[in-house]
One Martini backbone bead per residue (centre of mass of N, CA, C, O) as a GRO file, in nm:
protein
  301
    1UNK     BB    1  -0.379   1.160   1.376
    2UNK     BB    2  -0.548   0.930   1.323
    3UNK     BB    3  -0.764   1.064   1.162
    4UNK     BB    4  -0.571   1.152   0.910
    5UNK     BB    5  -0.483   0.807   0.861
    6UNK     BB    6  -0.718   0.779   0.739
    7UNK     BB    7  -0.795   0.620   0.421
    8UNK     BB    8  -0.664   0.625   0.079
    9UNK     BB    9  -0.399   0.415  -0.004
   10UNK     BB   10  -0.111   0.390  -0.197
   11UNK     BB   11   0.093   0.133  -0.299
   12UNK     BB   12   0.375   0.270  -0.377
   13UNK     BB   13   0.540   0.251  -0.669
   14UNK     BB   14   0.865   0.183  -0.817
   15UNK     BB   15   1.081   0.392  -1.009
   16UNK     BB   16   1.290   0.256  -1.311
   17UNK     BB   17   1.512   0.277  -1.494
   18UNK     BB   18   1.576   0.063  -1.769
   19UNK     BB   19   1.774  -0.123  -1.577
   20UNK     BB   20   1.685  -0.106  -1.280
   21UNK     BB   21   1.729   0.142  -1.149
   22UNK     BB   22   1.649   0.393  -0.924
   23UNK     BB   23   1.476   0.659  -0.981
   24UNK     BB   24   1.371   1.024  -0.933
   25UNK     BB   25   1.221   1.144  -1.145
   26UNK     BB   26   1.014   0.950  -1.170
   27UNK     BB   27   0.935   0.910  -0.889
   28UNK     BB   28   0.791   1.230  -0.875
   29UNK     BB   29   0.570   1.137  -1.112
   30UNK     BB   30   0.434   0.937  -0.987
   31UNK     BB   31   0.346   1.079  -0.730
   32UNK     BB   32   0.206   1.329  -0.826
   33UNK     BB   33  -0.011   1.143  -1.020
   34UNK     BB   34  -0.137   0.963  -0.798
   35UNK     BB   35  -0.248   1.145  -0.576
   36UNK     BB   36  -0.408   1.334  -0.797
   37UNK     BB   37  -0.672   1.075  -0.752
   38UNK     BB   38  -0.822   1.193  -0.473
   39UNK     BB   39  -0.612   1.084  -0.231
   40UNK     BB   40  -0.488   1.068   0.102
   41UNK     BB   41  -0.244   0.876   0.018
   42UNK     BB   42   0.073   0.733   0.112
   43UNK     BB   43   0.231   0.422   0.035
   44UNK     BB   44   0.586   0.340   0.163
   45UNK     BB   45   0.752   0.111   0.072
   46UNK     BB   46   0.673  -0.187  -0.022
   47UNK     BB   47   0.574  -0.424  -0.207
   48UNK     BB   48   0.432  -0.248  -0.455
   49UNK     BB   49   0.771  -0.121  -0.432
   50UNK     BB   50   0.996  -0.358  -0.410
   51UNK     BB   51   1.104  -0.394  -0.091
   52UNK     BB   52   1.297  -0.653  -0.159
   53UNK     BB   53   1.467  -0.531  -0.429
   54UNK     BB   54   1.596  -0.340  -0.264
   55UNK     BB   55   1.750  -0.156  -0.079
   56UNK     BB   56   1.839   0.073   0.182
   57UNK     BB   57   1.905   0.335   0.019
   58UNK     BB   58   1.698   0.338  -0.174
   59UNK     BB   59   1.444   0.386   0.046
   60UNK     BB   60   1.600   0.651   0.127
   61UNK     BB   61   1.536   0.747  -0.168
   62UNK     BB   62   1.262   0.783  -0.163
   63UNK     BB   63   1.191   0.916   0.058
   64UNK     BB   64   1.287   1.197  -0.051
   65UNK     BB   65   1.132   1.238  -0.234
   66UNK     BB   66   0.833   1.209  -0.160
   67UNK     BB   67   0.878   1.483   0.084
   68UNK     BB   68   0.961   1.673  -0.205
   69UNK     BB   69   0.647   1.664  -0.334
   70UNK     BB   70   0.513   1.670  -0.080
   71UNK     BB   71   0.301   1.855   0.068
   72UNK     BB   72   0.218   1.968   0.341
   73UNK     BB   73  -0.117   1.929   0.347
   74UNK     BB   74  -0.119   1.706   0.055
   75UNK     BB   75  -0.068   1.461   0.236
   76UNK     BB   76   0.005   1.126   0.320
   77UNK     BB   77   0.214   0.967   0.513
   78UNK     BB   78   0.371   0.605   0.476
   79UNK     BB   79   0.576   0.423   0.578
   80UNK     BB   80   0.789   0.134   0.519
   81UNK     BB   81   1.011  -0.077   0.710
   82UNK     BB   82   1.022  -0.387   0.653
   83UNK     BB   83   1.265  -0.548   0.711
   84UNK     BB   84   1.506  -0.804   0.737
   85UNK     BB   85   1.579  -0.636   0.997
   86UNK     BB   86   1.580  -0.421   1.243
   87UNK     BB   87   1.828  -0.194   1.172
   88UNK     BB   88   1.677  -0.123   0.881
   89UNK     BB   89   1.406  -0.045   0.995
   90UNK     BB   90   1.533   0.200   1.194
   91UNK     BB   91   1.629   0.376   0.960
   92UNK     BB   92   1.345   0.380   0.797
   93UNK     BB   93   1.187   0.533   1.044
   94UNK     BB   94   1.414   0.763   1.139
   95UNK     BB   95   1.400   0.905   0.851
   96UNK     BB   96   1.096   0.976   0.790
   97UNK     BB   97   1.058   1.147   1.047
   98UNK     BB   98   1.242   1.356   0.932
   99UNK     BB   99   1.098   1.434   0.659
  100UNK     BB  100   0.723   1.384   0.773
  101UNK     BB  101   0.621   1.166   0.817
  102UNK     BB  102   0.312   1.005   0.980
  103UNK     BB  103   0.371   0.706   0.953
  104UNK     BB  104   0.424   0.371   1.007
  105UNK     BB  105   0.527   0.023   0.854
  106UNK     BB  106   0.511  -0.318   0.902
  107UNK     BB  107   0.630  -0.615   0.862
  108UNK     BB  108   0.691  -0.905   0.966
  109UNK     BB  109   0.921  -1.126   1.032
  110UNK     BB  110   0.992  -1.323   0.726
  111UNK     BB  111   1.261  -1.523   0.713
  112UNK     BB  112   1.242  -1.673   0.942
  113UNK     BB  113   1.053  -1.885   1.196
  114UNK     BB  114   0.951  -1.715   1.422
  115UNK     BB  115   0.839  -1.634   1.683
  116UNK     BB  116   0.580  -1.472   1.856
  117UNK     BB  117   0.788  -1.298   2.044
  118UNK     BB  118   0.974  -1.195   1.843
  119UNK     BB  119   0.770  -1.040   1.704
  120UNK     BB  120   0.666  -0.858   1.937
  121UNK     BB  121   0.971  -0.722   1.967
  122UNK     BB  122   1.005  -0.607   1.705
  123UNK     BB  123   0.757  -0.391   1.732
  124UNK     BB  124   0.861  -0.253   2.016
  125UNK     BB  125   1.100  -0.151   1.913
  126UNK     BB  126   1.026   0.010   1.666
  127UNK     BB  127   0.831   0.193   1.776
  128UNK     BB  128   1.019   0.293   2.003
  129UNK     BB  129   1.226   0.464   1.754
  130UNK     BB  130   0.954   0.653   1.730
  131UNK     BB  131   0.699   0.891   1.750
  132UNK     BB  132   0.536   0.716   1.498
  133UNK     BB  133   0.283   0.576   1.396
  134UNK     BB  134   0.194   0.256   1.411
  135UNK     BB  135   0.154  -0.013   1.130
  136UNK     BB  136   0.057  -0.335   1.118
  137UNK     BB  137   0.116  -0.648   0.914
  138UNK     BB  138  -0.143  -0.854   0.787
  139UNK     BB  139   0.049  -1.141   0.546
  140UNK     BB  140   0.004  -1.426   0.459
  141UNK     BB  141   0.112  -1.424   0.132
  142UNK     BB  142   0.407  -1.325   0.251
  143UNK     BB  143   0.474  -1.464   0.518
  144UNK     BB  144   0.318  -1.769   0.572
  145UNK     BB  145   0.154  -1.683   0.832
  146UNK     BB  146  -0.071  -1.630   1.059
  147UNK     BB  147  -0.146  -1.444   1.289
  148UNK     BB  148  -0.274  -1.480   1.612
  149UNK     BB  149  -0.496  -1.292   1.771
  150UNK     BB  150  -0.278  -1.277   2.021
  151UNK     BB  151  -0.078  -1.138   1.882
  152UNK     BB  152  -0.187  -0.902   1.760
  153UNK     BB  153  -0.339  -0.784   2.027
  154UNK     BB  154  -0.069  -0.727   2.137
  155UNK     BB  155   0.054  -0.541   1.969
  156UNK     BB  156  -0.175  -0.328   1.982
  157UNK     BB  157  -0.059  -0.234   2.267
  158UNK     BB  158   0.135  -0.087   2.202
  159UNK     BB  159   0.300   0.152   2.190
  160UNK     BB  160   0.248   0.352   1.870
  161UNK     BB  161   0.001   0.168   1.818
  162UNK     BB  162  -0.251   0.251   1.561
  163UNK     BB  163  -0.258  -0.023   1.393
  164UNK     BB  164  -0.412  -0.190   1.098
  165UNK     BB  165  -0.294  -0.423   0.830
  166UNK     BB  166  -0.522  -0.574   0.644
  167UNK     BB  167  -0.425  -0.917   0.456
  168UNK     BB  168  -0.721  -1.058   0.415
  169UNK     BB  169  -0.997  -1.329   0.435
  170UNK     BB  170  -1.003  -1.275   0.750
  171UNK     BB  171  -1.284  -1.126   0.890
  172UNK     BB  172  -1.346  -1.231   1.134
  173UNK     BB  173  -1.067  -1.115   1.260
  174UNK     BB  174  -1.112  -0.846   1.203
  175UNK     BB  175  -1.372  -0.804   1.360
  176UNK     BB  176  -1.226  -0.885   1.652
  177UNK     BB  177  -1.051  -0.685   1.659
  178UNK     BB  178  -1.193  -0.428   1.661
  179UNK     BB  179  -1.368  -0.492   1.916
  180UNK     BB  180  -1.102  -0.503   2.081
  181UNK     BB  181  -0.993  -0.198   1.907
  182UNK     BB  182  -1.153   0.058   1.899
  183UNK     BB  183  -0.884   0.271   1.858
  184UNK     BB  184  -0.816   0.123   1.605
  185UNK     BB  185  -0.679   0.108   1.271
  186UNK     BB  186  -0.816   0.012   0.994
  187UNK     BB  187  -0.736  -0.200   0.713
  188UNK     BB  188  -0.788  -0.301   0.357
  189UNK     BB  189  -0.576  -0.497   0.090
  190UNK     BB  190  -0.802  -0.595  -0.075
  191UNK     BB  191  -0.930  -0.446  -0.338
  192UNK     BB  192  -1.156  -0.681  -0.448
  193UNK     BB  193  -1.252  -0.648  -0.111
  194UNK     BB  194  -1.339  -0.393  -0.007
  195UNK     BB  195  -1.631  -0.389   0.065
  196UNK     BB  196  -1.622  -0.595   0.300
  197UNK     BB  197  -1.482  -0.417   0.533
  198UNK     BB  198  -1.596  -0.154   0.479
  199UNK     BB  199  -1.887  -0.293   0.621
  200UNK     BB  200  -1.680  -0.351   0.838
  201UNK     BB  201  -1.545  -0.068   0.961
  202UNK     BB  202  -1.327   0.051   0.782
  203UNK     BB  203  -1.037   0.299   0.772
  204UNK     BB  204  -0.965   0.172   0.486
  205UNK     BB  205  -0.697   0.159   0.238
  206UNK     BB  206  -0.427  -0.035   0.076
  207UNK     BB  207  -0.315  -0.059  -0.285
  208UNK     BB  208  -0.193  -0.140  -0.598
  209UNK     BB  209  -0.472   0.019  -0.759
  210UNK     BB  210  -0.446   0.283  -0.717
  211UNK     BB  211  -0.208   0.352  -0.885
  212UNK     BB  212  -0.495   0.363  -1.152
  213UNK     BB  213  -0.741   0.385  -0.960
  214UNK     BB  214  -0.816   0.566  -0.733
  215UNK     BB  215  -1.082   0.726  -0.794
  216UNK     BB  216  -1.245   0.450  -0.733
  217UNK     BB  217  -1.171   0.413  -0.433
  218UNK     BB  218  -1.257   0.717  -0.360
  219UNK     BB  219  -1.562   0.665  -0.417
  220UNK     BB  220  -1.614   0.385  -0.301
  221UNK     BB  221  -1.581   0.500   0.024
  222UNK     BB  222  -1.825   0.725  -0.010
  223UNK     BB  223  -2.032   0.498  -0.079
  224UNK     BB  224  -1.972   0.335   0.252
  225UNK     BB  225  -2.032   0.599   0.403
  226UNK     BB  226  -2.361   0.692   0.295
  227UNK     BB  227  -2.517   0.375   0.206
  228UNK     BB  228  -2.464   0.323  -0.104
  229UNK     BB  229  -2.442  -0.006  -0.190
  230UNK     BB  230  -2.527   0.006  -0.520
  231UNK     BB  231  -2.267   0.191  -0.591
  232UNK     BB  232  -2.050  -0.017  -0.434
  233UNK     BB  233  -2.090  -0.243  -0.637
  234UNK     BB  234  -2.017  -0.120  -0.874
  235UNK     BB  235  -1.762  -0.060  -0.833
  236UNK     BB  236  -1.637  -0.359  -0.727
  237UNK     BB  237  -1.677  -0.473  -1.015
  238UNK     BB  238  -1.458  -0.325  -1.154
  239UNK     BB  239  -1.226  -0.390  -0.991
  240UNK     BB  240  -1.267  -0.712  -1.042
  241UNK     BB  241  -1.195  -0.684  -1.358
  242UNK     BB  242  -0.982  -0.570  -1.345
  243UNK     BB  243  -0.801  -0.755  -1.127
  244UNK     BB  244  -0.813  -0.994  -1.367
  245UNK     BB  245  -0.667  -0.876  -1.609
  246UNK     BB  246  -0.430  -0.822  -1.472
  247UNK     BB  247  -0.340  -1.095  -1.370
  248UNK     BB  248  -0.229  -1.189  -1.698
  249UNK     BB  249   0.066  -0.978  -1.639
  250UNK     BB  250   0.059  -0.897  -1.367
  251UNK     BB  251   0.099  -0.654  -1.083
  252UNK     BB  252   0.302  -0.499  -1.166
  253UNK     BB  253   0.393  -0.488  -1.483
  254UNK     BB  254   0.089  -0.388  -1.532
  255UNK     BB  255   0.091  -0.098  -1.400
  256UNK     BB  256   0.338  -0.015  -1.524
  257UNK     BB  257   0.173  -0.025  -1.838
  258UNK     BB  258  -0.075   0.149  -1.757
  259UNK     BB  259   0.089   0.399  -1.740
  260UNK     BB  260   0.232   0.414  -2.001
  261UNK     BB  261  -0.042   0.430  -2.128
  262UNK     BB  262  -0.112   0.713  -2.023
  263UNK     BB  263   0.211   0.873  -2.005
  264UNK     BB  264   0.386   0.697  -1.747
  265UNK     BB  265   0.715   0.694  -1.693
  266UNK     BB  266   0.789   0.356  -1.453
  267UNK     BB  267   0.934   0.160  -1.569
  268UNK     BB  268   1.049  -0.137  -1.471
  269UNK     BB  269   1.093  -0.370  -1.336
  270UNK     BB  270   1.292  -0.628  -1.085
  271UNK     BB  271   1.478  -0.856  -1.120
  272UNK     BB  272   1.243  -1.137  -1.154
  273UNK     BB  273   1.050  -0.983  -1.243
  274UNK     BB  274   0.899  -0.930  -1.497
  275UNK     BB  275   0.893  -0.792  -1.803
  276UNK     BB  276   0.786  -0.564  -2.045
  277UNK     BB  277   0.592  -0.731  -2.290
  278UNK     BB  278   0.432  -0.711  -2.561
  279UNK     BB  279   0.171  -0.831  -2.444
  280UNK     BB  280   0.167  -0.647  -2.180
  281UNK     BB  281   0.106  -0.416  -2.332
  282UNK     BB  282  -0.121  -0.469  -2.518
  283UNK     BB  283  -0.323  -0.491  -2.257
  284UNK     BB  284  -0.306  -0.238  -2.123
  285UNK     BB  285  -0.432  -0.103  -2.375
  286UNK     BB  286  -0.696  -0.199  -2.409
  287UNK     BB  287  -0.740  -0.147  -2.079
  288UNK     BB  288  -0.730   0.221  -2.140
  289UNK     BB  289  -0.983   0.200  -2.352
  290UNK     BB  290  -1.186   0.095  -2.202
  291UNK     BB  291  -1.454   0.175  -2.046
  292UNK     BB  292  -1.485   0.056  -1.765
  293UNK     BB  293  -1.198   0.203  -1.700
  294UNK     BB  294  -1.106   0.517  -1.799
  295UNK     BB  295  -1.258   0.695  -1.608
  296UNK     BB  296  -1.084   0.608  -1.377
  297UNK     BB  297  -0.796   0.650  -1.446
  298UNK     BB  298  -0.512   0.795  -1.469
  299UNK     BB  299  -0.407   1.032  -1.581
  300UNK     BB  300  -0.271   1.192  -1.828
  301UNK     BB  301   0.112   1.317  -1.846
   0.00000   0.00000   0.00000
């Protein structure tokens, strides 16, 4: 299970009706065209699916959808179930496992300033409820406080924790954490420097700019499998190019656009953040015919 789970996750968008309720015919079509970009999988329900702005009950029909789209064998799943109770992550975490997705992941609980303890339980509690490998999530940027190596290491002791989402630029702490669990899966969340911890030896990516860059995410992994550092300085140059152009628009409402542009409708974001703008349409038409970005785009479906 381990081996399965290493590789290039797609931390994929929720698609949404003109009104900003959940589609589900849309989000069958954004997964198929996702996935089909030669990654290993998709991560569901995260923050770059706006997991923050669903339901639980949208969350558990996205999981349905996702589970009806990939064929067993076709491809990874891991479920994010972080939700801002225990309550509600258990129960998105227990329909996975039923649907068959492959491992879960989770946010620290932070809605409130929990202890160090609260959190190690939130996680001991999470794992425990069901038998699919979990996937710890250090995201110093979306809950505001970075949880301290000894925080983390006890996490990854944990019964069925199998690994960590690391979206930090505390490499040093990557470092010390892999060295210190030789058997656990360390992912990589920054999709613009990737390459810095693909070279200390990340087993993947999750990333929200795979969902229309994936095949370049996917080559420029193979490129720093290979020792091919100067094929891999090149991608991830055009990453960080793509990656600053996009922040002109925001990153959710960018993909959205850009997806748009390619003949994919993955509908609005969801309010409060920002609408598609006519702004925001013509740079993403702009950057779907550059040169630097075309080749590696997602397919036009």
């Amino acid at each position: 299970m381990k081996t399965q789970l290493r590789g290039m996750f797609a931390a994929l968008i929720t698609a949404m009706e003109d009104d900003q309720s959940f589609s589900p015919e849309r989000q069958a079509k954004v997964t198929e065209a996702v996935l089909g970009q030669g990654l290993d999988g998709l991560y569901v329900g995260g923050s770059s699916g706006e997991s923050g702005l669903l339901s639980t009950t949208e969350l558990l029909d996205q999981q349905q959808v996702v589970a009806e789209v990939v064929p067993q064998g076709q491809g990874t799943l891991i479920a994010h179930v972080g939700a801002p109770n225990l309550r509600d992550s258990i129960a998105l975490a227990q329909n996975a496992e039923r649907l068959g997705f492959h491992g879960l992941s989770a946010l620290p609980p932070h809605a409130y300033p929990f202890t160090d303890g609260e959190i190690i339980n939130y996680y001991r509690a999470l794992s425990a409820a069901t038998a699919l490998p979990m996937i710890v999530y250090e995201v110093p940027v979306r809950t505001n406080r970075p949880l301290p190596f000894e925080v983390l290491s006890s996490i990854l002791q944990l019964p069925n924790v199998a690994g960590i989402k690391f979206t930090s630029q505390d490499l040093f702490k990557f470092s010390q954490l892999k060295a210190a669990h030789p058997d656990k899966i360390f992912y990589f969340g920054f999709d613009e420097i990737y390459l810095s911890a693909g070279a200390l030896g990340a087993h993947g990516g999750i990333g929200s700019t795979y969902n229309v860059m994936g095949k370049l995410y996917a080559e420029l992994n193979r490129a720093i499998s290979a020792g091919d550092l100067a094929g891999a300085q090149q991608l991830q140059d055009v990453s960080q190019q793509f990656v600053g152009e996009l922040l002109e628009m925001g990153v959710l409402p960018g993909i959205k656009a850009i997806l748009q542009a390619r003949g994919l409708n993955a509908g609005p974001t969801r309010a409060p953040l920002c609408a598609l703008s006519d702004k925001v349409t013509q740079i993403a038409q702009r950057m779907a015919n550059d040169s630097r970005f075309a080749p590696w785009l997602i397919d036009h479906c």
